[in-house]
N, CA, C and O atoms as a GROMACS GRO file, in nm:
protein
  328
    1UNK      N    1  16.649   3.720 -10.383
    1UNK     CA    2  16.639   3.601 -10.302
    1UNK      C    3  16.561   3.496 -10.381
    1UNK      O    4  16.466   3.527 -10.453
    2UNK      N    5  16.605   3.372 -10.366
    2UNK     CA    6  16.519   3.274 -10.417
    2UNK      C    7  16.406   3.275 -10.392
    2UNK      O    8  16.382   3.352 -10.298
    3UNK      N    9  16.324   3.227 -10.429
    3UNK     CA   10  16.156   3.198 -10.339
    3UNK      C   11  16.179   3.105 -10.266
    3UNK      O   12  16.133   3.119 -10.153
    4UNK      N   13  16.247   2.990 -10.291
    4UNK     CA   14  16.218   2.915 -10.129
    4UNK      C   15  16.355   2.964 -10.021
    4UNK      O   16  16.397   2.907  -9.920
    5UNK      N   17  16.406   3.104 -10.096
    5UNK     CA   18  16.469   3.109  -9.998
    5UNK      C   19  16.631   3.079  -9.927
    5UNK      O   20  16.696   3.114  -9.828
    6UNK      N   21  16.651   2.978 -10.066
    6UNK     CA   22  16.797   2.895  -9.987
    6UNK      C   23  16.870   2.938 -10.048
    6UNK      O   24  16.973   2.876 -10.077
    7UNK      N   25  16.847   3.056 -10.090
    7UNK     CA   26  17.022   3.161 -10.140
    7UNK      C   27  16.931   3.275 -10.168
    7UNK      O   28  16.809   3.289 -10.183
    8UNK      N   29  17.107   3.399 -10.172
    8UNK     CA   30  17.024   3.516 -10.210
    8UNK      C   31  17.156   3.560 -10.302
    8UNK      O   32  17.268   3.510 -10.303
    9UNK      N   33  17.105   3.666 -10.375
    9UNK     CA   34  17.208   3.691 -10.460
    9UNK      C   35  17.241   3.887 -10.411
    9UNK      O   36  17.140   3.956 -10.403
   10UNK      N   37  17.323   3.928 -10.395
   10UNK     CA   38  17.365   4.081 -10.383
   10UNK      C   39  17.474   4.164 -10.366
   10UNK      O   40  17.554   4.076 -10.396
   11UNK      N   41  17.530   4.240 -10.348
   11UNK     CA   42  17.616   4.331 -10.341
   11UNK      C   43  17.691   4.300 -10.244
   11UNK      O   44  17.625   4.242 -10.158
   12UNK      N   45  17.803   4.312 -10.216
   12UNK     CA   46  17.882   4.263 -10.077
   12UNK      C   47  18.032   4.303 -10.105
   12UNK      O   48  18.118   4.240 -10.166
   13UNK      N   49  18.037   4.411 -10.048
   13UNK     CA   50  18.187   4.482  -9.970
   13UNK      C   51  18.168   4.568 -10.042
   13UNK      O   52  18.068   4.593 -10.110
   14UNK      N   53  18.301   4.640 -10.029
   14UNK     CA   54  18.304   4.786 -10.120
   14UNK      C   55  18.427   4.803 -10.211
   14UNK      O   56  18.547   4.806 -10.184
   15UNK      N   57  18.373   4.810 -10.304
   15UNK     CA   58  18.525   4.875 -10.425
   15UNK      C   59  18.460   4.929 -10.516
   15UNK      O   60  18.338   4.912 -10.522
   16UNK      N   61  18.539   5.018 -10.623
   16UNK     CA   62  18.547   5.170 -10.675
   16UNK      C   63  18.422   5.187 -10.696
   16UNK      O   64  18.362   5.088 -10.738
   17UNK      N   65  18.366   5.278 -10.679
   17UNK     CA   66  18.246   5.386 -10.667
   17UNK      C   67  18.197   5.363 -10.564
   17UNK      O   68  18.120   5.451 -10.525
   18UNK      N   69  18.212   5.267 -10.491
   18UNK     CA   70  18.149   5.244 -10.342
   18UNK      C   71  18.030   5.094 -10.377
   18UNK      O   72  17.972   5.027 -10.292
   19UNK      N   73  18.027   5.083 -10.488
   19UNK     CA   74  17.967   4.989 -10.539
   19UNK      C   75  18.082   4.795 -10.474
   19UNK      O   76  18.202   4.770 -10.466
   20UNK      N   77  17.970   4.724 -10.449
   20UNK     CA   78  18.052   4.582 -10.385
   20UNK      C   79  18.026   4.465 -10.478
   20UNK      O   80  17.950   4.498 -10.569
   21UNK      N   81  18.045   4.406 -10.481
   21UNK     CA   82  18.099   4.287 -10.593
   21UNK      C   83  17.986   4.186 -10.559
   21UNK      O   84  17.956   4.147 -10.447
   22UNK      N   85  17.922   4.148 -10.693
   22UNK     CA   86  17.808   4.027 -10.679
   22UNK      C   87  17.828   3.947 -10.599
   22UNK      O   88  17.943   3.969 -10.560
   23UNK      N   89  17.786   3.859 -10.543
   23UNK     CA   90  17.807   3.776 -10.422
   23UNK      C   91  17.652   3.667 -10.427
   23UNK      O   92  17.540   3.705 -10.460
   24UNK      N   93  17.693   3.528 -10.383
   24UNK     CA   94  17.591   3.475 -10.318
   24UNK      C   95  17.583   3.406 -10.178
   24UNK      O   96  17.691   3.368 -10.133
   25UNK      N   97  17.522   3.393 -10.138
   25UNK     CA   98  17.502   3.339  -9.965
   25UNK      C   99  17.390   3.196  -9.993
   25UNK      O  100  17.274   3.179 -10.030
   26UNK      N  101  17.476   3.134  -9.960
   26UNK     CA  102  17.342   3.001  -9.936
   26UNK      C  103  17.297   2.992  -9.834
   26UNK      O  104  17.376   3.028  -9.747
   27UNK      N  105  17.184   2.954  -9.790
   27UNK     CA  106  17.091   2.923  -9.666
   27UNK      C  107  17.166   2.788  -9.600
   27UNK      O  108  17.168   2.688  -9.671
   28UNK      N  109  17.220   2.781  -9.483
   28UNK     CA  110  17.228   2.681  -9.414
   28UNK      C  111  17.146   2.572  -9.353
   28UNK      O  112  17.026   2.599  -9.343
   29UNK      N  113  17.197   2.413  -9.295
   29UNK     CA  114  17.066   2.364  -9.276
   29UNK      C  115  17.006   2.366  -9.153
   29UNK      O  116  16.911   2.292  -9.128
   30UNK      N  117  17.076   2.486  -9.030
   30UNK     CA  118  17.024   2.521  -8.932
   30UNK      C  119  16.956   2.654  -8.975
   30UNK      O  120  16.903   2.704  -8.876
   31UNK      N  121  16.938   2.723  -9.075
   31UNK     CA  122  16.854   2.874  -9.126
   31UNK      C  123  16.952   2.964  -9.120
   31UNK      O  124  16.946   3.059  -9.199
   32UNK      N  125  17.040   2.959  -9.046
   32UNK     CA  126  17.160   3.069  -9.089
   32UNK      C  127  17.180   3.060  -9.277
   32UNK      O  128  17.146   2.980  -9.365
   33UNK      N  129  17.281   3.238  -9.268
   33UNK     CA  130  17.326   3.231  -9.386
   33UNK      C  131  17.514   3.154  -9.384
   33UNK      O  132  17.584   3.144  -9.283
   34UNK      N  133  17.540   3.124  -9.486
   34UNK     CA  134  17.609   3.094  -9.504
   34UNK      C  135  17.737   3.235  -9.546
   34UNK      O  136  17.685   3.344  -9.568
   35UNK      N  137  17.854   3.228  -9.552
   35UNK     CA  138  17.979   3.354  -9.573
   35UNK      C  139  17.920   3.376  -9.730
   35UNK      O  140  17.894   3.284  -9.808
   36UNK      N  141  17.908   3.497  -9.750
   36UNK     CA  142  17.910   3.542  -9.899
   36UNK      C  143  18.009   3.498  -9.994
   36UNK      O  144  18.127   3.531  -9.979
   37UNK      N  145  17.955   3.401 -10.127
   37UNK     CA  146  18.093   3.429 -10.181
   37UNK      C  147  18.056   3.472 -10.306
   37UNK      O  148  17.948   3.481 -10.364
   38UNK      N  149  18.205   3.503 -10.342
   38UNK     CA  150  18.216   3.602 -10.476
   38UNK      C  151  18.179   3.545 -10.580
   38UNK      O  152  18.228   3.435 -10.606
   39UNK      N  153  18.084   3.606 -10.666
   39UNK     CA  154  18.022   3.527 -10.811
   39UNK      C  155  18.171   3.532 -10.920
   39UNK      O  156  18.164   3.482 -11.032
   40UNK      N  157  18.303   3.599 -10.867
   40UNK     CA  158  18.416   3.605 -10.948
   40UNK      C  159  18.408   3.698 -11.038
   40UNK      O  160  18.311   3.774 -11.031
   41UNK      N  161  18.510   3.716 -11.149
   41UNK     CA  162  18.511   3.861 -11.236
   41UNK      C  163  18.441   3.825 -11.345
   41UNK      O  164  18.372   3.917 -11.389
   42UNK      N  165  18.433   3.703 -11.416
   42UNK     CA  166  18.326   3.715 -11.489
   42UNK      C  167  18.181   3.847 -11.484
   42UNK      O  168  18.113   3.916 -11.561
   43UNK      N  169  18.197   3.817 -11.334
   43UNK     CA  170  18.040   3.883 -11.335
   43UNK      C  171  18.114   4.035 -11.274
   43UNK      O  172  18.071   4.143 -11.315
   44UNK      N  173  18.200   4.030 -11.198
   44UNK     CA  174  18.248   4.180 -11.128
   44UNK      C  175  18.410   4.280 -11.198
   44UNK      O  176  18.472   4.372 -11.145
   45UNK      N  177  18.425   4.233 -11.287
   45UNK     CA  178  18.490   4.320 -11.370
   45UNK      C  179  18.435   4.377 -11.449
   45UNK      O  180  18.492   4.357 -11.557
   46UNK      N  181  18.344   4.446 -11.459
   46UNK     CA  182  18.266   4.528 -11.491
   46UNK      C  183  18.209   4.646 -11.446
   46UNK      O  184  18.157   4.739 -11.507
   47UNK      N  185  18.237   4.616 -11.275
   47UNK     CA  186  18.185   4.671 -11.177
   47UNK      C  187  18.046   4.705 -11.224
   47UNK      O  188  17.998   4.797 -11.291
   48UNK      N  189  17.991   4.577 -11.154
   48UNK     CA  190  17.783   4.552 -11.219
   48UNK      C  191  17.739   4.668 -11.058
   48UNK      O  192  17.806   4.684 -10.956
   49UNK      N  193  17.594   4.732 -11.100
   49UNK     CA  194  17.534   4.751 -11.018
   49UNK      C  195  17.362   4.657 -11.057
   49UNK      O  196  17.305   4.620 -11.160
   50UNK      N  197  17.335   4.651 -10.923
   50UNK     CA  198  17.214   4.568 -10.907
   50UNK      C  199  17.252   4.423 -11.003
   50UNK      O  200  17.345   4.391 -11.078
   51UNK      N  201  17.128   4.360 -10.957
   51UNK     CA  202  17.125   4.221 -10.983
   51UNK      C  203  16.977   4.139 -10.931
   51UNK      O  204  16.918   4.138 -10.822
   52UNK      N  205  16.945   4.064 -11.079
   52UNK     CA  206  16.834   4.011 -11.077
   52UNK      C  207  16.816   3.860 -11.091
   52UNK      O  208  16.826   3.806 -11.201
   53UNK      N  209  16.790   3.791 -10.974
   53UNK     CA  210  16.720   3.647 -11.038
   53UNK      C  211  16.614   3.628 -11.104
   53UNK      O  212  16.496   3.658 -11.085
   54UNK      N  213  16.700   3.546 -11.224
   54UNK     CA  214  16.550   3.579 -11.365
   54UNK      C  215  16.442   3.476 -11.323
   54UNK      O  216  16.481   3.421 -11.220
   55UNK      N  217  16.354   3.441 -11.353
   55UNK     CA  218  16.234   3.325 -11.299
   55UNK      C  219  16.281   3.187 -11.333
   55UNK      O  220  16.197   3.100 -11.307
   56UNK      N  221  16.353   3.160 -11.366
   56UNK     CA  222  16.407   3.006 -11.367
   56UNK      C  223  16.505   2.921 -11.214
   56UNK      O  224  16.545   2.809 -11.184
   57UNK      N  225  16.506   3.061 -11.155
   57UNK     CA  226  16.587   3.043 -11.042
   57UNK      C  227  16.720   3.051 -11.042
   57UNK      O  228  16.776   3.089 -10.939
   58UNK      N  229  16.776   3.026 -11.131
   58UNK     CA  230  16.910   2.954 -11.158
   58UNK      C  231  17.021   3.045 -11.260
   58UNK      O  232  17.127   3.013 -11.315
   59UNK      N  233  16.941   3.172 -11.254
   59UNK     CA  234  17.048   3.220 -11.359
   59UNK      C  235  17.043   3.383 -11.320
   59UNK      O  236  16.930   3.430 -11.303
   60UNK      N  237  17.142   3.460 -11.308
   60UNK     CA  238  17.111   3.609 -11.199
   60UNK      C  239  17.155   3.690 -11.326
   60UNK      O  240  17.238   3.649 -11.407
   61UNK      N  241  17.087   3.817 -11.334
   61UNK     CA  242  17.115   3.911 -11.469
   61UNK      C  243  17.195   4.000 -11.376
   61UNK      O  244  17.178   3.978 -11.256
   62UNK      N  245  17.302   4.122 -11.420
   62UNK     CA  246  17.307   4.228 -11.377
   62UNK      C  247  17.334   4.338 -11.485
   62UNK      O  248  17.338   4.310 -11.605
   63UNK      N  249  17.348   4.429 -11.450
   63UNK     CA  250  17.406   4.545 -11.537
   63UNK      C  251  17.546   4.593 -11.498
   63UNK      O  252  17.570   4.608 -11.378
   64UNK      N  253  17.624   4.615 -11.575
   64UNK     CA  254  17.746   4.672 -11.528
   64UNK      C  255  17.812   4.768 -11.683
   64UNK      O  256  17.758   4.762 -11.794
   65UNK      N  257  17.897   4.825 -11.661
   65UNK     CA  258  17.933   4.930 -11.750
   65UNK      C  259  17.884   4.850 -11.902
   65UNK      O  260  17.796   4.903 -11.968
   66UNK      N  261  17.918   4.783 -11.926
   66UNK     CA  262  17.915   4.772 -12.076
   66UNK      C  263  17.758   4.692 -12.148
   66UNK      O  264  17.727   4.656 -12.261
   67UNK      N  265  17.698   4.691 -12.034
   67UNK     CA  266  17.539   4.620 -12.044
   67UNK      C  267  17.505   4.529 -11.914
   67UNK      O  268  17.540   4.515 -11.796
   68UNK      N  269  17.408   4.473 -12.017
   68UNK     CA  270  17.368   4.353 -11.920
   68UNK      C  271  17.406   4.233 -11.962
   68UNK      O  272  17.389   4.192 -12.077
   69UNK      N  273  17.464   4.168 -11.866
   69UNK     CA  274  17.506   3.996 -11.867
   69UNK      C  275  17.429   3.903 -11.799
   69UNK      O  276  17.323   3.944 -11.751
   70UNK      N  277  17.449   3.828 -11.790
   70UNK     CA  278  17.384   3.680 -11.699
   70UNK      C  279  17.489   3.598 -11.721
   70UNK      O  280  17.576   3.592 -11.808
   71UNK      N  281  17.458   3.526 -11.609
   71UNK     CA  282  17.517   3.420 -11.541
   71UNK      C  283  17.473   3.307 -11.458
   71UNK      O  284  17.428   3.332 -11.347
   72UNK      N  285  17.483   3.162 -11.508
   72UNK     CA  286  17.367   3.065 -11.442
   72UNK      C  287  17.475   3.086 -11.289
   72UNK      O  288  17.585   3.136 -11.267
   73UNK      N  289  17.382   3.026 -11.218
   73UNK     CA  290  17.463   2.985 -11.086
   73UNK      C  291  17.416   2.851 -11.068
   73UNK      O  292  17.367   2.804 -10.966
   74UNK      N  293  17.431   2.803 -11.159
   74UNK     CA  294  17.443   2.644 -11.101
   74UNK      C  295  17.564   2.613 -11.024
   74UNK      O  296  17.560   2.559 -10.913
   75UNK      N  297  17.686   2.652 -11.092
   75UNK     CA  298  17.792   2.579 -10.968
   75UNK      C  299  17.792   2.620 -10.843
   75UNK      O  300  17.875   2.565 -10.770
   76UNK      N  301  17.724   2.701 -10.797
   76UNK     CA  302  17.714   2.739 -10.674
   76UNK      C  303  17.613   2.658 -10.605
   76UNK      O  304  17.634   2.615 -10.492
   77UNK      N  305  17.505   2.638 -10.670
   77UNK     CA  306  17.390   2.550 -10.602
   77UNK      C  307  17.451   2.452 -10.587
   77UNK      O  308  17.520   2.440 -10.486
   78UNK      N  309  17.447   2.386 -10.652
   78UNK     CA  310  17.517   2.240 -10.662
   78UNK      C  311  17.639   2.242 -10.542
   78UNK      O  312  17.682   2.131 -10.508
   79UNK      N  313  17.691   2.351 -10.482
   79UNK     CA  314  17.780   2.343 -10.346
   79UNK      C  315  17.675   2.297 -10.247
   79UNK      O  316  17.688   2.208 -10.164
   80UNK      N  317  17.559   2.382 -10.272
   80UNK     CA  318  17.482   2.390 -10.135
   80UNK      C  319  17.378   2.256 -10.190
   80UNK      O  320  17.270   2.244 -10.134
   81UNK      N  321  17.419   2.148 -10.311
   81UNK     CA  322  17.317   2.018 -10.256
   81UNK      C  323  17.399   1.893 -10.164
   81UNK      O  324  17.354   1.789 -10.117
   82UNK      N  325  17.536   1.951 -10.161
   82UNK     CA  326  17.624   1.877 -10.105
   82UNK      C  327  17.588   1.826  -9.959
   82UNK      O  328  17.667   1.754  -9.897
   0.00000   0.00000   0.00000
């Protein structure tokens, strides 16, 4: 989760090993979450487990079969300054 909060980054649904596909949720501007969406195969053809927001905010590590990757999520923020 961010520290202030207005997204979170995690696992969401299920495919092969039971493991679910990176995902982010933005914070709405009533405090709800927003529908999960898919960080895409960049990050989930790999089938990653876990996932870390590194301290810049803006960029989520995970591990998946062949190592570890990262990936900024700016285009996703940038939905939720809309």
């Amino acid at each position: 989760m961010a520290p202030d909060q207005s997204f979170i980054v995690f696992d969401y649904g299920k495919v092969k090993g039971g493991l679910g596909r990176v995902s982010i949720a933005l914070r709405q501007r009533d405090g709800s979450w927003g529908k999960p969406i898919d960080l895409g195969d960049a990050v989930n053809r790999d089938i990653p487990w876990g996932s870390h927001l590194a301290p810049d905010g803006r960029t989520v590590y995970f591990t998946g079969n062949s190592g570890i990757g990262r990936l900024s999520l700016e285009p996703w923020l940038r939905q939720r300054a809309r």
